[in-house]
mmCIF file of the protein (N, C-alpha, C, O) and its ligand, coordinates in Angstrom:
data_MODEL
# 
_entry.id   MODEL 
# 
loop_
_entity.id 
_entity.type 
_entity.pdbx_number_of_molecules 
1 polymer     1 
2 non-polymer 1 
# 
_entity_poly.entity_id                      1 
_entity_poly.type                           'polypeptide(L)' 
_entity_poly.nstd_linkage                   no 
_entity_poly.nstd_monomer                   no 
_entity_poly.pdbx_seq_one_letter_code       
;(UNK)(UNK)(UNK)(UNK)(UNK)(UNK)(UNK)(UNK)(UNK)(UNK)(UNK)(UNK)(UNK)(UNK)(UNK)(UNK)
(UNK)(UNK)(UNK)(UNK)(UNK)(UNK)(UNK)(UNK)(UNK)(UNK)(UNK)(UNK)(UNK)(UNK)(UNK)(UNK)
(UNK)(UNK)(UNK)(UNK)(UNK)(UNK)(UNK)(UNK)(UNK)(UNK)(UNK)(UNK)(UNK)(UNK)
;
_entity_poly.pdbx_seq_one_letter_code_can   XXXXXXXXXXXXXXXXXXXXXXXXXXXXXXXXXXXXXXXXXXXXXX 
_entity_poly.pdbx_strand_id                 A 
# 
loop_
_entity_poly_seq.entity_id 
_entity_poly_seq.num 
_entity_poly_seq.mon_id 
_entity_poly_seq.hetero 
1 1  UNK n 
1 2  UNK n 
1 3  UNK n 
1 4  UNK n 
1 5  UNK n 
1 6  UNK n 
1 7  UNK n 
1 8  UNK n 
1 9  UNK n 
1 10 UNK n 
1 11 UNK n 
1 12 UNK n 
1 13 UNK n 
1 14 UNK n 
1 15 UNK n 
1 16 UNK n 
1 17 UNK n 
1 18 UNK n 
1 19 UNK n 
1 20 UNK n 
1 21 UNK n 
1 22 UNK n 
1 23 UNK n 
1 24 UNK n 
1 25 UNK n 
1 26 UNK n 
1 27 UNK n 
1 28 UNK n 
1 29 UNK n 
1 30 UNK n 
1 31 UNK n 
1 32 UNK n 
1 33 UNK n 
1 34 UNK n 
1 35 UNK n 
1 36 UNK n 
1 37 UNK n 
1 38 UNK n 
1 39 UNK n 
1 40 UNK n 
1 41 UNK n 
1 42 UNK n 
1 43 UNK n 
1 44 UNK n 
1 45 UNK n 
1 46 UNK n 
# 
loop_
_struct_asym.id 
_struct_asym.entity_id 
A 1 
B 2 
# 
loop_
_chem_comp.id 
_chem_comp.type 
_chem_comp.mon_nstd_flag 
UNK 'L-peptide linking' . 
ZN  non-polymer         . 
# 
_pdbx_entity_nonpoly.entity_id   2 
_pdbx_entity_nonpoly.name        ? 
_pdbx_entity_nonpoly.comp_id     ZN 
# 
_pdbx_nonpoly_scheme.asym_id         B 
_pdbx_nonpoly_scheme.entity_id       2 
_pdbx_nonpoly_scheme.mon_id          ZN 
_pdbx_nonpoly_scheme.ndb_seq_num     1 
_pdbx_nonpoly_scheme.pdb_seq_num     101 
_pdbx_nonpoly_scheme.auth_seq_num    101 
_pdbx_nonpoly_scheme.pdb_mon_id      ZN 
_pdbx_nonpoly_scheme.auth_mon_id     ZN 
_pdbx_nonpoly_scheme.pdb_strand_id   A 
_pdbx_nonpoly_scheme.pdb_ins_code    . 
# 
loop_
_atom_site.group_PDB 
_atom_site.id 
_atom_site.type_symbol 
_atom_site.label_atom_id 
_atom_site.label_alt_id 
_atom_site.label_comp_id 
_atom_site.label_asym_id 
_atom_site.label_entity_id 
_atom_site.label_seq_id 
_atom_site.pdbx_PDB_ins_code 
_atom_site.Cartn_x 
_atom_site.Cartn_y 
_atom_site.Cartn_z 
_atom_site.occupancy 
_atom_site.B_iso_or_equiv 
_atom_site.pdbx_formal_charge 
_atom_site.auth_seq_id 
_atom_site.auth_comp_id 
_atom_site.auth_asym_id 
_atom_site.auth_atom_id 
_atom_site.pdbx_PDB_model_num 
ATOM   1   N  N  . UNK A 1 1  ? 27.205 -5.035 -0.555  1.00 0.00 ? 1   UNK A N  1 
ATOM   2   C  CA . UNK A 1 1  ? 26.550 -4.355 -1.665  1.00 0.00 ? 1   UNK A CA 1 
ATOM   3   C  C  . UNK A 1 1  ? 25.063 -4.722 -1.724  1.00 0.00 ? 1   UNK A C  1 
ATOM   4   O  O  . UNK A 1 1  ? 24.170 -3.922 -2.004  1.00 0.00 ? 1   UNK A O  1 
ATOM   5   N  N  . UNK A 1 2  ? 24.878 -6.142 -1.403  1.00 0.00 ? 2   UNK A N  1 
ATOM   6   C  CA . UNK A 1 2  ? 23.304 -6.532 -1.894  1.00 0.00 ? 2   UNK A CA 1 
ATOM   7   C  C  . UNK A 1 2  ? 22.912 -7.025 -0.158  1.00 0.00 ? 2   UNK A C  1 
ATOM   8   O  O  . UNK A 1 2  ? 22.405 -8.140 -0.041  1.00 0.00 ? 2   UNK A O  1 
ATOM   9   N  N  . UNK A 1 3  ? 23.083 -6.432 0.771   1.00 0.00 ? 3   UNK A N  1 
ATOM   10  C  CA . UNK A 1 3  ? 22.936 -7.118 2.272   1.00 0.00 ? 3   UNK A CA 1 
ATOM   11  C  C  . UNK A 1 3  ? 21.149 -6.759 2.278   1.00 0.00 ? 3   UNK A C  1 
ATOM   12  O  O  . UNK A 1 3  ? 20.254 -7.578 2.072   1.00 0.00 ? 3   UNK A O  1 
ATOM   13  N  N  . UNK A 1 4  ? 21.011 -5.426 2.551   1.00 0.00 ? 4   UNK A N  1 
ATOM   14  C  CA . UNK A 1 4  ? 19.596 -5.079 2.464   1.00 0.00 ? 4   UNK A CA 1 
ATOM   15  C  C  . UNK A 1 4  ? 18.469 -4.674 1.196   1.00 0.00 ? 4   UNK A C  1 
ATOM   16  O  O  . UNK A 1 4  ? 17.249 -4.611 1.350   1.00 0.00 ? 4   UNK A O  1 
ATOM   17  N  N  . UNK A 1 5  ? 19.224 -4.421 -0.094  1.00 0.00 ? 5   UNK A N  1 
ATOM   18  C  CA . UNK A 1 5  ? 18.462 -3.787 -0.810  1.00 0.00 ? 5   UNK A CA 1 
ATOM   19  C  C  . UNK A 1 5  ? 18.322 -4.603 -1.743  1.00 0.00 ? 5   UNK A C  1 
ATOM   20  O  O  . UNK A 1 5  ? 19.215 -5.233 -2.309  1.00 0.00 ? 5   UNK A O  1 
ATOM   21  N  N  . UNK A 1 6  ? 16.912 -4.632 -1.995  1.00 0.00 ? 6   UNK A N  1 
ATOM   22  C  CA . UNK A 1 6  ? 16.455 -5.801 -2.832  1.00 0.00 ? 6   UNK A CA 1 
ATOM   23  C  C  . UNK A 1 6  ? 15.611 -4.840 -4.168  1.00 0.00 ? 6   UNK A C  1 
ATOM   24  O  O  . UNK A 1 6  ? 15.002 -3.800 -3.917  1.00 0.00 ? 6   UNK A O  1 
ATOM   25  N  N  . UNK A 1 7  ? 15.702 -5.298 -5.264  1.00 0.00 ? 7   UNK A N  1 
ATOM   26  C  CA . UNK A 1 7  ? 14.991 -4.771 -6.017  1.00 0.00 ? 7   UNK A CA 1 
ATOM   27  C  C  . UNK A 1 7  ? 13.700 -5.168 -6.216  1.00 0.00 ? 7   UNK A C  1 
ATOM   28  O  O  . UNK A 1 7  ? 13.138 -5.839 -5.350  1.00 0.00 ? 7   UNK A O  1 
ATOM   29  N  N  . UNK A 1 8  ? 12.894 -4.714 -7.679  1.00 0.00 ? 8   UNK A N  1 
ATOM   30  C  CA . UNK A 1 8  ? 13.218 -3.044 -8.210  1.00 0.00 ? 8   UNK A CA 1 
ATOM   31  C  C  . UNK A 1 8  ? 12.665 -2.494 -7.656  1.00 0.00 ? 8   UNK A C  1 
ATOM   32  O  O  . UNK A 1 8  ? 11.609 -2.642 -7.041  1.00 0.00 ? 8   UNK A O  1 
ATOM   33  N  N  . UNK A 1 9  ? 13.602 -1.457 -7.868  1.00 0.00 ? 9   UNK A N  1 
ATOM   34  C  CA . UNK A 1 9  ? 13.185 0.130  -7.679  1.00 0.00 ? 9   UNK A CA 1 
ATOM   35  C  C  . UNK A 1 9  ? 12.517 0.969  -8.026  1.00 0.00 ? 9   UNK A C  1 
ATOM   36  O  O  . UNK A 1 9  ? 12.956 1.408  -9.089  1.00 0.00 ? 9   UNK A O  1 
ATOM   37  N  N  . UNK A 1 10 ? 11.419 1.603  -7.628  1.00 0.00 ? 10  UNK A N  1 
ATOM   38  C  CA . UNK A 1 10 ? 10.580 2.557  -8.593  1.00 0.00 ? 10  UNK A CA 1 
ATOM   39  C  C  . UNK A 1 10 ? 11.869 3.603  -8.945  1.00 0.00 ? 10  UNK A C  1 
ATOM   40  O  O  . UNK A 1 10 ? 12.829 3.830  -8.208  1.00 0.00 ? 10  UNK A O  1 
ATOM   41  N  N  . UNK A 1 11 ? 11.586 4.222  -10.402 1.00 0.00 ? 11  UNK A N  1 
ATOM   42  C  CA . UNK A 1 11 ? 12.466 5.437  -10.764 1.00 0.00 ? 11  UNK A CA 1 
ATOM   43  C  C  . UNK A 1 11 ? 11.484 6.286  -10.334 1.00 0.00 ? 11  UNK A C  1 
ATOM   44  O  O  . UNK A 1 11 ? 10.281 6.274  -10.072 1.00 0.00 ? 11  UNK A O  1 
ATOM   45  N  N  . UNK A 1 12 ? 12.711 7.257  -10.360 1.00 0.00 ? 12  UNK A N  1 
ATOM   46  C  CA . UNK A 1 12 ? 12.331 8.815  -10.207 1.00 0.00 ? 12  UNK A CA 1 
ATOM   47  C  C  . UNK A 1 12 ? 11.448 9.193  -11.055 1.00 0.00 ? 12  UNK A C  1 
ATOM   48  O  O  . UNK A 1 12 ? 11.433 8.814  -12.226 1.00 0.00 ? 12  UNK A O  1 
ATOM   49  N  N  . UNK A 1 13 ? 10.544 10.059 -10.489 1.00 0.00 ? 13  UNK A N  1 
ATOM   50  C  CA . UNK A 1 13 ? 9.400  10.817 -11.421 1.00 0.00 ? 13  UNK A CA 1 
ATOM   51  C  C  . UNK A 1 13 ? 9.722  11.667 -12.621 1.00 0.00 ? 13  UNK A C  1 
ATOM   52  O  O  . UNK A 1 13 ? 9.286  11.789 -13.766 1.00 0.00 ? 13  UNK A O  1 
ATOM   53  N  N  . UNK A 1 14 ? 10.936 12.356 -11.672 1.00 0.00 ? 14  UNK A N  1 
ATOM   54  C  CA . UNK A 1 14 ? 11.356 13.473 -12.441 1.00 0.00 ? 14  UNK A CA 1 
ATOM   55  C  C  . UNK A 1 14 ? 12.599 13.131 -13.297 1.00 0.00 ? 14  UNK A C  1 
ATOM   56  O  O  . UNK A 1 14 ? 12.708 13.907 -14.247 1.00 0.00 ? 14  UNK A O  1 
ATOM   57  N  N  . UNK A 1 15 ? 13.671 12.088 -13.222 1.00 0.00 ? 15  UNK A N  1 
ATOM   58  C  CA . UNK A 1 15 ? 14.546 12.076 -14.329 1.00 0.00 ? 15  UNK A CA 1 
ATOM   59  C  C  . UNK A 1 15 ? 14.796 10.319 -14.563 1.00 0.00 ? 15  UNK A C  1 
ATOM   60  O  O  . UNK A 1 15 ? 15.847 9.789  -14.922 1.00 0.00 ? 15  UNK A O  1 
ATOM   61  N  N  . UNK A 1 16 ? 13.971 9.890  -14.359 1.00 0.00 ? 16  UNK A N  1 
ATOM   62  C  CA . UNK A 1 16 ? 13.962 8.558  -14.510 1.00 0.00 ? 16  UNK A CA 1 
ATOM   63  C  C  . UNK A 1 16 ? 15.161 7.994  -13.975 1.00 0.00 ? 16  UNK A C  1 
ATOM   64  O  O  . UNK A 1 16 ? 15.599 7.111  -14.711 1.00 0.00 ? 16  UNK A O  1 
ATOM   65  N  N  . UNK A 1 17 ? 16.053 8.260  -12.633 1.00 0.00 ? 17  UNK A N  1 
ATOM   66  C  CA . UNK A 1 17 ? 16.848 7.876  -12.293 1.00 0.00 ? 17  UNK A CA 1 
ATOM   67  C  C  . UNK A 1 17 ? 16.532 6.732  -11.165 1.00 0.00 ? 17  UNK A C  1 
ATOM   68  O  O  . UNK A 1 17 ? 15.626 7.070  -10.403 1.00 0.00 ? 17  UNK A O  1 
ATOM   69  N  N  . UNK A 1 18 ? 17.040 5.585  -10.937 1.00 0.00 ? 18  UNK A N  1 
ATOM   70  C  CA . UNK A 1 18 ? 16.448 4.420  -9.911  1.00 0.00 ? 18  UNK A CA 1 
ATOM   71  C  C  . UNK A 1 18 ? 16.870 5.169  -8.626  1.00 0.00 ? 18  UNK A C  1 
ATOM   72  O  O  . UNK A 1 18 ? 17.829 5.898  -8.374  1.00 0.00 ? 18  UNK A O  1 
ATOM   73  N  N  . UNK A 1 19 ? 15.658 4.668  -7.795  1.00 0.00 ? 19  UNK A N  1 
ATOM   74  C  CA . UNK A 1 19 ? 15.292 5.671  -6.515  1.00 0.00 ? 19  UNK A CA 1 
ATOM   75  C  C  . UNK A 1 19 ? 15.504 4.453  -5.174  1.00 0.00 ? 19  UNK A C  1 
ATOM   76  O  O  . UNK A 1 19 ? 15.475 3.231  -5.316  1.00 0.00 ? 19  UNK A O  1 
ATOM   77  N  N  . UNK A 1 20 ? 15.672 5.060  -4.155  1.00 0.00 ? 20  UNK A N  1 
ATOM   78  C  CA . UNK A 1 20 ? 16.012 3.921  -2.935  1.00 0.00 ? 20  UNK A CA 1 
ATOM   79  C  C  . UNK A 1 20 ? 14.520 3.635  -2.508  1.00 0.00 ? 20  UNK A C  1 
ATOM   80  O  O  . UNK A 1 20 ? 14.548 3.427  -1.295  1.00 0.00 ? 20  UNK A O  1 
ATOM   81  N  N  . UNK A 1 21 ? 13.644 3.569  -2.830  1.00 0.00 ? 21  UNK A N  1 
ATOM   82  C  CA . UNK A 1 21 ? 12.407 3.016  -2.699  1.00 0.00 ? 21  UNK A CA 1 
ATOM   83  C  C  . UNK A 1 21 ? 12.157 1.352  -3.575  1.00 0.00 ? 21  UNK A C  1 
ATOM   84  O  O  . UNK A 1 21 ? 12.724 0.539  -4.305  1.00 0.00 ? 21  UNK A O  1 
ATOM   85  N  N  . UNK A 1 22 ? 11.400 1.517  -3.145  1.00 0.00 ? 22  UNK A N  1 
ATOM   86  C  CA . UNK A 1 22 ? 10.716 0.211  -4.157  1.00 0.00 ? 22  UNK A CA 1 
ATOM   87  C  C  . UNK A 1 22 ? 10.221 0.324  -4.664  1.00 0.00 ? 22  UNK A C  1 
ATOM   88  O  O  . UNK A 1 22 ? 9.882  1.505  -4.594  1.00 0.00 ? 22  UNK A O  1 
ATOM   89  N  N  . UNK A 1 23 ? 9.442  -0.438 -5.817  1.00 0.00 ? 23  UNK A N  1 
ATOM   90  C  CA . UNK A 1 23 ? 8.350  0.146  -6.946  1.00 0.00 ? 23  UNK A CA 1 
ATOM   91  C  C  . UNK A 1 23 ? 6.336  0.238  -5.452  1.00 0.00 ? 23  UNK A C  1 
ATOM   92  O  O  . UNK A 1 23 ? 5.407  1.040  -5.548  1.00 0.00 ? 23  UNK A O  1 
ATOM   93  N  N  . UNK A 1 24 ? 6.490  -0.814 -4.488  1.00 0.00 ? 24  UNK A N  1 
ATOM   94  C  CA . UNK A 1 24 ? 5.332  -0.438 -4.011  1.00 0.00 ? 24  UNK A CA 1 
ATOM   95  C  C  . UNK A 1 24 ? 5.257  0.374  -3.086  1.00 0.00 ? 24  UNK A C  1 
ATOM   96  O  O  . UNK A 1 24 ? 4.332  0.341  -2.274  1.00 0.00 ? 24  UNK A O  1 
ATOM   97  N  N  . UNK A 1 25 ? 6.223  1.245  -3.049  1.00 0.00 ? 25  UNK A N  1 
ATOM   98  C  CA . UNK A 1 25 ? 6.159  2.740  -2.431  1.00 0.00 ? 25  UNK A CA 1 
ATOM   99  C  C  . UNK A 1 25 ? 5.253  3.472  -2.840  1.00 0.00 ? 25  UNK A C  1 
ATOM   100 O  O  . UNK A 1 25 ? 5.429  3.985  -3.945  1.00 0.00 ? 25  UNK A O  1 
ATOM   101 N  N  . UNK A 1 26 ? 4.167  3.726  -2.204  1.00 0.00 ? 26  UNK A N  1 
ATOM   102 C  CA . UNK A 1 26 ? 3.164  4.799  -2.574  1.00 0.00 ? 26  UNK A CA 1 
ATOM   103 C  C  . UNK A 1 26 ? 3.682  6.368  -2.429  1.00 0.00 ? 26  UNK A C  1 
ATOM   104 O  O  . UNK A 1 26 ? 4.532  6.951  -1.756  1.00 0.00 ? 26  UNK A O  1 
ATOM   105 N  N  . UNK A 1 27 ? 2.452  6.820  -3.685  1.00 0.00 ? 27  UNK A N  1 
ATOM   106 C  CA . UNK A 1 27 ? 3.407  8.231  -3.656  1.00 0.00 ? 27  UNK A CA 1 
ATOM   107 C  C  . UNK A 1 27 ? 4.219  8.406  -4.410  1.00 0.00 ? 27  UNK A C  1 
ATOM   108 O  O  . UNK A 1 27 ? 4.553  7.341  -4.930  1.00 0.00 ? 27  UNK A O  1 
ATOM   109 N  N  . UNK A 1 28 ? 5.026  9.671  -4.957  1.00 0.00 ? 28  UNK A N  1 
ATOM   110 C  CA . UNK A 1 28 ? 5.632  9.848  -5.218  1.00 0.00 ? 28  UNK A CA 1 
ATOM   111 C  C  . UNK A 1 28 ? 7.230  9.784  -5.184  1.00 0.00 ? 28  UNK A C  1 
ATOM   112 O  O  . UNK A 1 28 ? 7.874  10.268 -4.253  1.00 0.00 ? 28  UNK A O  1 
ATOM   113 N  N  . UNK A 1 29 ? 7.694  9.273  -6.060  1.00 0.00 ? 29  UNK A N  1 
ATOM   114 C  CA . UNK A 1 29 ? 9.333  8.560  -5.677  1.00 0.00 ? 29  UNK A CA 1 
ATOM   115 C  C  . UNK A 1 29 ? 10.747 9.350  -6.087  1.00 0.00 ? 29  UNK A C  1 
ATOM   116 O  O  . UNK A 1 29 ? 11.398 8.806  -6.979  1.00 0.00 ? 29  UNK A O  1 
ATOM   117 N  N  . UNK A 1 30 ? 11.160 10.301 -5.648  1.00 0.00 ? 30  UNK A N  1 
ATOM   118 C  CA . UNK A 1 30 ? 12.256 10.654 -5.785  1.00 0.00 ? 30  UNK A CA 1 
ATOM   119 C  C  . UNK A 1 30 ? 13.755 10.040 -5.819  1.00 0.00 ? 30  UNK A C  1 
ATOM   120 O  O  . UNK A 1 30 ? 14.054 9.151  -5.022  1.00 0.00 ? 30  UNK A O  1 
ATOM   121 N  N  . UNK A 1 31 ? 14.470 10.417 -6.539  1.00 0.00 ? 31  UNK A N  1 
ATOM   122 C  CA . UNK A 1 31 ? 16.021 9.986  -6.471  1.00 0.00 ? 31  UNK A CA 1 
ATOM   123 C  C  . UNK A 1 31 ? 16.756 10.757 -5.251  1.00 0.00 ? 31  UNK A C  1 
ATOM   124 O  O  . UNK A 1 31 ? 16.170 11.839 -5.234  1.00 0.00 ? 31  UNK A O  1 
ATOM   125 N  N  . UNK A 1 32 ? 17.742 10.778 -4.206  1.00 0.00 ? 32  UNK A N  1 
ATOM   126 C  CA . UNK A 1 32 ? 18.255 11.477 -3.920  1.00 0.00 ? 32  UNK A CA 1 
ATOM   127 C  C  . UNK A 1 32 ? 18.660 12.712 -4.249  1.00 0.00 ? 32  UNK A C  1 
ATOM   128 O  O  . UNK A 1 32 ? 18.761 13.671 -3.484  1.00 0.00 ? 32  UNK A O  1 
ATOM   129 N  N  . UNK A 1 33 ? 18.906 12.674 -5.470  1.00 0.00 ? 33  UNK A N  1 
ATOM   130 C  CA . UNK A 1 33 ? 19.301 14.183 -6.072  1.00 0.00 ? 33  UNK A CA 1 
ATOM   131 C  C  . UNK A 1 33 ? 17.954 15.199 -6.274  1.00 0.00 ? 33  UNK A C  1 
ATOM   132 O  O  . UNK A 1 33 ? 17.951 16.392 -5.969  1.00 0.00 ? 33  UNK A O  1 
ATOM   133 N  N  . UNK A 1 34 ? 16.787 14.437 -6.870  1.00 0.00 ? 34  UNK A N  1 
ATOM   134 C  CA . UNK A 1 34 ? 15.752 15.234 -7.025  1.00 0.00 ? 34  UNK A CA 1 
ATOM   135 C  C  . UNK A 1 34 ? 15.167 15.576 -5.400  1.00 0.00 ? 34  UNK A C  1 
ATOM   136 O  O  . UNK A 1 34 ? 14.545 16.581 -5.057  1.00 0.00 ? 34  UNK A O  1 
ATOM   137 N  N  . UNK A 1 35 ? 15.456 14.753 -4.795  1.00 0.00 ? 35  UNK A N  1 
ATOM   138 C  CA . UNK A 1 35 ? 14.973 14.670 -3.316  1.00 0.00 ? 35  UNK A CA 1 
ATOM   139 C  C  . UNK A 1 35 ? 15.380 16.061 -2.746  1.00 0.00 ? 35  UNK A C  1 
ATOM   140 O  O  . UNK A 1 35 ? 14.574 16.700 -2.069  1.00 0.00 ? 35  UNK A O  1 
ATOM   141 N  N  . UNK A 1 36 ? 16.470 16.473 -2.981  1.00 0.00 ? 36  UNK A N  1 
ATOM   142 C  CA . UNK A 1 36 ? 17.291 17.631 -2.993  1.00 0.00 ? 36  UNK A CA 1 
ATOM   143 C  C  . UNK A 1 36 ? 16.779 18.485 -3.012  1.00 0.00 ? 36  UNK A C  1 
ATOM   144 O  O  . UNK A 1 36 ? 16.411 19.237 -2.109  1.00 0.00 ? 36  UNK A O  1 
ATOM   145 N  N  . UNK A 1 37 ? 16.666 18.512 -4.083  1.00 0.00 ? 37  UNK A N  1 
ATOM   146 C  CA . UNK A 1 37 ? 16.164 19.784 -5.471  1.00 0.00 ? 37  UNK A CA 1 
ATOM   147 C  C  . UNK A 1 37 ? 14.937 20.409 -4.677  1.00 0.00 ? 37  UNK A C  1 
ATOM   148 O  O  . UNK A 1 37 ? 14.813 21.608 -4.425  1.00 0.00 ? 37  UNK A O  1 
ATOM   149 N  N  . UNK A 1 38 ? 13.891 19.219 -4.261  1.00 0.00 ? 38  UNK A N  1 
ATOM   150 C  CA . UNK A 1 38 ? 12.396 19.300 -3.727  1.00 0.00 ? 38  UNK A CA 1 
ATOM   151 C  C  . UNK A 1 38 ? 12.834 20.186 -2.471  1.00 0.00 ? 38  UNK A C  1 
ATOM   152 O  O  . UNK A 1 38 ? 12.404 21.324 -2.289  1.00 0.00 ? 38  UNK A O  1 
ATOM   153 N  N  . UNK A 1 39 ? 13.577 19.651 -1.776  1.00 0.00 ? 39  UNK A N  1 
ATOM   154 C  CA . UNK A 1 39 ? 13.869 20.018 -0.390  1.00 0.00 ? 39  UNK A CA 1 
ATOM   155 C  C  . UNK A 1 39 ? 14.285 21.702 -0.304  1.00 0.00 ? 39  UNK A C  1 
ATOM   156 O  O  . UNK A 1 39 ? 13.908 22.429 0.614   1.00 0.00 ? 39  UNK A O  1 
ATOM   157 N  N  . UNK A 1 40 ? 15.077 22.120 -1.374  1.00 0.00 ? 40  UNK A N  1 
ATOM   158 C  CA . UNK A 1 40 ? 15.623 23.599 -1.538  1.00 0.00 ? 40  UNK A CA 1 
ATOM   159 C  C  . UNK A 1 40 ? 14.287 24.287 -1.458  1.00 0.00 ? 40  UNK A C  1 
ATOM   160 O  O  . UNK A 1 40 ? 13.905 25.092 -0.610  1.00 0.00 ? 40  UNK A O  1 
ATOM   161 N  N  . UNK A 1 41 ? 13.388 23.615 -2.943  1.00 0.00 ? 41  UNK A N  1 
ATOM   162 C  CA . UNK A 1 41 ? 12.869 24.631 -3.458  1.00 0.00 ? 41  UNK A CA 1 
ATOM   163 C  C  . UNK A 1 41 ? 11.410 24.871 -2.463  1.00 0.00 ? 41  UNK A C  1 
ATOM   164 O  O  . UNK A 1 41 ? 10.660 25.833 -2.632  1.00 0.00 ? 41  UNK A O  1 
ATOM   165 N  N  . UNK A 1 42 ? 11.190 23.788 -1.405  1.00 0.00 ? 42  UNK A N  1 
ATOM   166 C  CA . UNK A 1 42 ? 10.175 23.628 -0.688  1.00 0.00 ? 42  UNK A CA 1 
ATOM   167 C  C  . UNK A 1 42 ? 11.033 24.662 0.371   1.00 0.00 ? 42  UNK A C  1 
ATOM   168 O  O  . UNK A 1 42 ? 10.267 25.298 1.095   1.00 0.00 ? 42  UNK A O  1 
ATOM   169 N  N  . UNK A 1 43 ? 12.002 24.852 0.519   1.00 0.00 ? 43  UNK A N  1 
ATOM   170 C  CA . UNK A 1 43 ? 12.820 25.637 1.827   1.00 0.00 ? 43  UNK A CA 1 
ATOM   171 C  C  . UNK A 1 43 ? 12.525 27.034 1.278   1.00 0.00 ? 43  UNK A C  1 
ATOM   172 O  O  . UNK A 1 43 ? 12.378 28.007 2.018   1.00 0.00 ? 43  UNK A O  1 
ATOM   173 N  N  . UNK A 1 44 ? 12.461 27.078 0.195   1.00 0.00 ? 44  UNK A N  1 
ATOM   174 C  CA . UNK A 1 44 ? 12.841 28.689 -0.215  1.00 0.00 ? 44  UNK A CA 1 
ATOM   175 C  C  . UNK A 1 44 ? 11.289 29.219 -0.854  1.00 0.00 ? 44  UNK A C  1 
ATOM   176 O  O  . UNK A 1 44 ? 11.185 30.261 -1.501  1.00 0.00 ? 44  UNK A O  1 
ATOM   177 N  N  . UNK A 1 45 ? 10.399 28.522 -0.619  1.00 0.00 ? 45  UNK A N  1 
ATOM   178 C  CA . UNK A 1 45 ? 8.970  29.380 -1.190  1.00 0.00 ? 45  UNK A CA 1 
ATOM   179 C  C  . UNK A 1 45 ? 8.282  29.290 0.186   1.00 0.00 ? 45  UNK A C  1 
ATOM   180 O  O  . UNK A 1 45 ? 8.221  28.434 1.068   1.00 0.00 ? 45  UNK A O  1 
ATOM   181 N  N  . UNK A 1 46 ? 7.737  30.668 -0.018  1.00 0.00 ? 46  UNK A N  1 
ATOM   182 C  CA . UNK A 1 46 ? 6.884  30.981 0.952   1.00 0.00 ? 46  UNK A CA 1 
ATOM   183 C  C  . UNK A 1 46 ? 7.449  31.769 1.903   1.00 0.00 ? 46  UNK A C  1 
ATOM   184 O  O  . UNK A 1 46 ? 6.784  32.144 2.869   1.00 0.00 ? 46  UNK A O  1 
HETATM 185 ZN ZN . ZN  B 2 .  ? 15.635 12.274 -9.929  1.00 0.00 2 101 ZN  A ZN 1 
# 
C-alpha cells in the first residue's frame, strides 16, 4: 500500500480530489477521473 507513494499530494484543480502527483508537481494537477474528462474533451474539439 505505502511501497512507493509518499505524500502529500497536490489535489485536483478541478474537484479537490487527492491526485497521484505531489504537491511539487508543476503545473496543473489532475485526479485520474478529471484526467479523463480532459482527455475526452481535448479528443473531441477541433
Ligand atoms: Zn478531479
Amino acid at each position: 500500500m505505502d511501497d512507493t507513494a509518499e505524500g502529500p499530494f497536490a489535489e485536483c484543480v478541478l474537484c479537490r480530489e487527492p491526485t497521484e502527483y505531489p504537491e511539487t508537481h508543476k503545473g496543473v494537477t489532475l485526479c485520474p477521473v478529471c484526467e479523463w474528462h480532459e482527455a475526452q474533451r481535448t479528443a473531441c474539439s477541433g
